[in-house]
N, C-alpha and C positions, 0 to 999 in steps of 0.2 A: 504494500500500500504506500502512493506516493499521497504525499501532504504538502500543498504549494499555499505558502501564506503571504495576502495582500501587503505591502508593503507601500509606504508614500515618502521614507528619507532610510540615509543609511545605517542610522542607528536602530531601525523596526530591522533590517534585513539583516545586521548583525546578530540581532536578538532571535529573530527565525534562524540562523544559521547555527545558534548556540544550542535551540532549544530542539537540532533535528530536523526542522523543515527541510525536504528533497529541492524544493525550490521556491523563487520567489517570482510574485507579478508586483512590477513597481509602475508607480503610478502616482501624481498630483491630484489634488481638489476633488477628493472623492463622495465630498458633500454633492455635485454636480455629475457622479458618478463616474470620475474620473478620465484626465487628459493625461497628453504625453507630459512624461517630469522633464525638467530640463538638464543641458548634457553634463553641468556639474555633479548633479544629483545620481547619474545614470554612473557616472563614470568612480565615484566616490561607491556607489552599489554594487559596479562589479568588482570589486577591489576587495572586497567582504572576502569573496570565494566561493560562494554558494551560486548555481546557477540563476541568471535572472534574465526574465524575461518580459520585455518594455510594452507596455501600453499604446500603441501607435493610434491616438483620438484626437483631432486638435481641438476639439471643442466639446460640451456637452448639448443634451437635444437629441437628434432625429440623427438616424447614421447615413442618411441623404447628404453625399459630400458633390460641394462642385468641382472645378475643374482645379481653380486654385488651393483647394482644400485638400484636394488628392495630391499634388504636386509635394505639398508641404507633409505629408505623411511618406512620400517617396521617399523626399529628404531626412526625416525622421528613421527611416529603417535604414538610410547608407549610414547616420551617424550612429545608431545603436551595432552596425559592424565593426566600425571605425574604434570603436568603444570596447569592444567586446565583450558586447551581451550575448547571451545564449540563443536568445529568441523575441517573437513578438508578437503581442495579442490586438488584432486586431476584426474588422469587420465591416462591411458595405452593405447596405439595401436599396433596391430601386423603391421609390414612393410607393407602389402597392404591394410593398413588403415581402417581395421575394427576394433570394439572392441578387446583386449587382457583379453578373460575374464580369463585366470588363474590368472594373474597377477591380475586383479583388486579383482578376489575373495580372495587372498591374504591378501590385503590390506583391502579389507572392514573387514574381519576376525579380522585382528586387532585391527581396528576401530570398532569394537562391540564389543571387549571383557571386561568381568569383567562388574561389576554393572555400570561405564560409560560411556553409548556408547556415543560413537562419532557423530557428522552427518558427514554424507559426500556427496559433492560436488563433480560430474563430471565438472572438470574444461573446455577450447575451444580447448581442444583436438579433443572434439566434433565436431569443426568447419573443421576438416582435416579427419572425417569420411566418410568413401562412404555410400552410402543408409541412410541418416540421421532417417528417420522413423524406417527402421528395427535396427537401432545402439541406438535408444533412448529403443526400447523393451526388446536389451538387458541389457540397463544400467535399465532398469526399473525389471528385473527379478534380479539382482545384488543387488536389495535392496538399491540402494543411494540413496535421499533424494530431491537432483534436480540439474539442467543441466544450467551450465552457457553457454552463446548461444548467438553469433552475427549473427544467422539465417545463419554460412557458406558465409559470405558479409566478405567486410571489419570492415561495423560498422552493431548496428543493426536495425536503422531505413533502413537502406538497405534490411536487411536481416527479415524484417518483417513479409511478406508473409511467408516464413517460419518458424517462431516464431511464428506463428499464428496458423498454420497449427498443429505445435508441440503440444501446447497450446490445439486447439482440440481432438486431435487424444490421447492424455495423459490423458483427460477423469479425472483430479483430482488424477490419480495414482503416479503421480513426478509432482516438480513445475519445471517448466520452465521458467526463469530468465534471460534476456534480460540484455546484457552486451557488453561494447566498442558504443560511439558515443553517449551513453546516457546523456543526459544535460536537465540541470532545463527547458531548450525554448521547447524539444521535450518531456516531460516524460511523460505529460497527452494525447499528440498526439498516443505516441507510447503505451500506456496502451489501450488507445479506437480501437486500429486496430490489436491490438496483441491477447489482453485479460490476459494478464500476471498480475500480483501483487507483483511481485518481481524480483527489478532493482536494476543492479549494476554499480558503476562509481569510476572513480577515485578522481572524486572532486564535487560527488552528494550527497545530504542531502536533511534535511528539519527541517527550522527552530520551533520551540517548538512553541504551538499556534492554536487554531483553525483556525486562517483568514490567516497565512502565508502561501507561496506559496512555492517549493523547489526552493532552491539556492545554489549555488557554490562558493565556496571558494577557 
C-alpha cells in the first residue's frame, strides 16, 4: 500500500517523508483547491528526497483552460523536469465535461519528453466527468499513469462503489487512487471494498515499522 500525502511547503513534505509517506503531491492555495507552487517551493520539495509530484493548475474554477493557460502549464511541467520532480498531476475538460484530449495530449507530450519522463497524474477533474468509465479509457489510451478519484462523491468512502468498479474495469492498465475523506480510521476499510493500493490525503501517512498502523498528523 502506497500513501501519497498532500503537501503545500517543504517542511509538510519533510514531515510526510519522516512519517513514511511513498510520496508527495505539492501544491499552493489549496483553500481554492489548489495551483501550481512556485519553483522555489518545488525545488526546496525535491531536495526532501521523497518523491514528489507537482500540481500543474494555474488557477482554481473550471479545468476549461484556454490557449494561454495551456501554454503556461507547458511551461510549468519543463520546469518541474528542470527541477527534478518525479511527476505531475494534472487534468483538462472540454465544457460538456468530457475529457479535453488535445489538451491533455499536449501536456502528457511534455511530460515525456527527453530521457525524463515525467509520470502523470489525472488529477479530480475526473470527478466532474460525464461517463466516468468511458472518461477513465480515454485517460487510459493518453498514456497517464493513474486517476486521482473520490468515486465523483464528495469524499471517497462515499464514492467507493465507484472506485471499485474503476478498480475492476482498469484490469491493472492505470492505478486508481482513492482521494478526499481518506483517514488513518477508514484506509484499511476502504482498501478491502475498493481494491485500490494507492491512497491519497492530506494528512495521511504511515509510521516507519512493521506493527504501526497509518496515522495522521
Amino acid at each position: 500500500m502506497l500513501l501519497e500525502r498532500c503537501c503545500t511547503k517543504a517542511s509538510e513534505v519533510a514531515e510526510a517523508f519522516e512519517f513514511g509517506a511513498g510520496r508527495v503531491e505539492l501544491c499552493e492555495r489549496l483553500g481554492i483547491g489548489g495551483v501550481t507552487p512556485s519553483a522555489e517551493n518545488i525545488a526546496a520539495s525535491v531536495a526532501v528526497g521523497i518523491p514528489v509530484n507537482v500540481l500543474i493548475r494555474p488557477r482554481g474554477g473550471s479545468f476549461v483552460y484556454s490557449e494561454q493557460e495551456i501554454l503556461e502549464m507547458l511551461s510549468g511541467i519543463r520546469l518541474c523536469r528542470e527541477l527534478g520532480a518525479n511527476g505531475i498531476v494534472t487534468g483538462a475538460l472540454n465544457p460538456d465535461g468530457s475529457i479535453c484530449v488535445e489538451t491533455m495530449r499536449r501536456l502528457m507530450a511534455e511530460a515525456r519528453e527527453g530521457e525524463r519522463r515525467l509520470e502523470v497524474t489525472f488529477h479530480r477533474a475526473f470527478d466532474e466527468c460525464r461517463n466516468p468509465l468511458d472518461s477513465m479509457e480515454r485517460i487510459i489510451s493518453l498514456g497517464c499513469d493513474r486517476i486521482l478519484t473520490s468515486g465523483q462523491e464528495p469524499t471517497a468512502p462515499e464514492g467507493c462503489r465507484l472506485i471499485a468498479s474503476l478498480v475492476r474495469e482498469s484490469a491493472g492498465r492505470i492505478i486508481i487512487m482513492p482521494g478526499s475523506g481518506v483517514t488513518p480510521e477508514n484506509l484499511e476499510w476502504l482498501a478491502a471494498r475498493t481494491g485500490a493500493t494507492e491512497f491519497h490525503g492530506t494528512k495521511l501517512c504511515r509510521k516507519s515499522g512493521p506493527a504501526s498502523g497509518p496515522v495522521a498528523y
